[in-house]
N, C-alpha and C positions, 0 to 999 in steps of 0.2 A: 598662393598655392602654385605650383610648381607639376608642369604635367610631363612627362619623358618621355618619348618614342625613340628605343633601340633598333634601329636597321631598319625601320619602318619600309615595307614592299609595295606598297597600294597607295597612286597619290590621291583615290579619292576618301581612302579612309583616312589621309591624313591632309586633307581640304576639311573634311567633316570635326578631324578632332580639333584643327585650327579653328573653327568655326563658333566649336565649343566654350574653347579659350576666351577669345576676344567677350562671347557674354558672360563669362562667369568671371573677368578677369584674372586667368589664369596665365603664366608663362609655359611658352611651348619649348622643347629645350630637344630637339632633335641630334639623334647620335648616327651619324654615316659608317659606312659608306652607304650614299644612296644609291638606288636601283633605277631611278627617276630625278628629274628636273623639279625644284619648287614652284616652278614657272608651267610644269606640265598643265593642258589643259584640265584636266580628271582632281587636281588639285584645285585649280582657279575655279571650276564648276562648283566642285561642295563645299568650299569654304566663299562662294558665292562673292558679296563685294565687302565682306567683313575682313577678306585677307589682308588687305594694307594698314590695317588698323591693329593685326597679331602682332602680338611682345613675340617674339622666339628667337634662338638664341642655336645656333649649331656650332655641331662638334665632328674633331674628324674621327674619332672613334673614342669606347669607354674612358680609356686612358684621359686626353684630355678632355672627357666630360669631366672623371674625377678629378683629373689635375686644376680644374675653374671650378670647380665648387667643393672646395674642402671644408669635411665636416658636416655635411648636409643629411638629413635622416631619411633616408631611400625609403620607400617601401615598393617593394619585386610583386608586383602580379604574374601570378602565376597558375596554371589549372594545379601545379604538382604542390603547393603550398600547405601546412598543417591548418593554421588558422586564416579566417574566413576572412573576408574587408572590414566587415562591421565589429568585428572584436580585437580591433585594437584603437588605440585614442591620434589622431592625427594633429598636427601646428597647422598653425595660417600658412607656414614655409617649407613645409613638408615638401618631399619631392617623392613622386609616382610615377614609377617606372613599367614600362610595357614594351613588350617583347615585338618581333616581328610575325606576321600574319603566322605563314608555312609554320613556326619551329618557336615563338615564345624567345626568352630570354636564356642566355645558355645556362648549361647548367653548372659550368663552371665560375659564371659569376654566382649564380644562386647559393650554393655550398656553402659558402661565405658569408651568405648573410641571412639564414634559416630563419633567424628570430626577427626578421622585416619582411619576409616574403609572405601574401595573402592572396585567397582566391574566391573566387564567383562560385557559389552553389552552382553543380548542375548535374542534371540527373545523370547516373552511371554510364558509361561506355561512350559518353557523349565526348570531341575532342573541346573544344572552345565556343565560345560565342564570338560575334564579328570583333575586333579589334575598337571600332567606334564606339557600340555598344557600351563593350567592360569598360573602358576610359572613360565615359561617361557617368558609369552605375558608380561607380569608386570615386571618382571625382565627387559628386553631390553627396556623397556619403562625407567627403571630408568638410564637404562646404557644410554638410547640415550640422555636422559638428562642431564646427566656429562660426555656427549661428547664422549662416549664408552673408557674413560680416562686406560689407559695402557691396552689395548685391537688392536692387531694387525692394522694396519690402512687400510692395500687393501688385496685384496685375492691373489694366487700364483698359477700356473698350477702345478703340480708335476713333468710333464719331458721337457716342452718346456716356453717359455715366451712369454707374451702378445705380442703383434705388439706395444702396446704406449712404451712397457718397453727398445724393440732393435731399430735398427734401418730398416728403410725400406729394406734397400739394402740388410741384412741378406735373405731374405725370397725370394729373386728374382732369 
C-alpha cells in the first residue's frame, strides 16, 4: 500500500502518518514543496524512533510524483468527493492521496479524477478531520480489505499470555 501526502504543512502530523507507515508497512510518498524540514523536531517527536525505519520516497512536486509512478491507481481524499472510502474496492498497490491541512488537494488535480476521489462521512458544515486521522481511517480500510495481508495476525501482552494461548491448568 502506498500512502501520499500532497504539500503536507504540519511536520507533526506528518511524523504521526510516518509513524503509521512503518506499522502497517506502508510506503510514504511525500509531494513538496515543503513548508518544513523532515529533520524538524515536530516530525522526529511523532513519528517517535520508528522514523528511520519509514520506506518514503519524495517528490519535488505532482508532476514528478506522476512522472515516477506511471499508471498507479490514485485515490484523492477529499471532504468534496461523491463517494465515501468504504465504497470502492482498493489493490495491495493502490496509492492514497491527501491533501494539505489549510486547503486539501486542488481542485484542479481532482476534476480529473472524480471517479477516484473519496471522502470521510461527517457531519454537515463540519470542514475536515485532522489530516493524521483521515490517513489513518482510509488507510485500515484498504488494509482490511487485503486482508491486513503481512500485518501481524493477533495481538500479544508483553510480560504474560492470553488464557486462549496456555493452558488452563497454568494459571490455577
Amino acid at each position: 500500500m502506498n500512502l501520499v501526502l500532497f504539500e503536507p504543512e504540519k511536520p507533526a502530523n506528518t511524523g504521526n502518518i510516518g509513524r503509521t507507515c512503518v506499522v502497517t508497512g506502508t510506503t510514504l510518498h511525500i509531494i513538496g514543496p515543503l513548508t518544513f524540514s523532515l529533520s524538524d523536531k515536530a516530525a522526529k517527536r511523532a513519528g517517535m524512533d520508528y522514523w528511520p525505519r519509514l520506506d518514503y520516497r519524495y517528490y519535488m512536486d505532482y508532476a514528478d510524483f506522476c512522472e515516477k509512478n506511471p499508471g498507479a491507481r490514485i485515490y484523492y481524499a477529499t471532504t468534496k468527493a461523491h463517494q465515501l472510502y468504504t465504497e470502492v474496492s482498493y489493490g495491495e498497490d493502490d496509492f492514497l492521496m491527501f491533501g494539505p491541512e489549510s486547503r486539501g488537494i486542488p481542485e484542479e488535480i481532482l476534476v480529473d479524477h472524480e471517479d477516484t476521489c473519496v471522502r470521510i462521512p461527517m457531519r454537515e458544515n463540519e470542514r475536515s478531520l485532522n489530516l493524521a486521522d483521515s490517513a489513518a481511517i482510509v488507510l485500515y480500510e484498504a488494509l482490511r480489505q487485503n486482508r491486513f495481508r503481512g500485518l501481524e495476525p493477533y495481538g500479544r501482552l508483553h510480560r504474560m499470555h492470553w488464557k486462549s494461548e496456555e493452558s488452563y491448568d497454568e494459571f490455577c
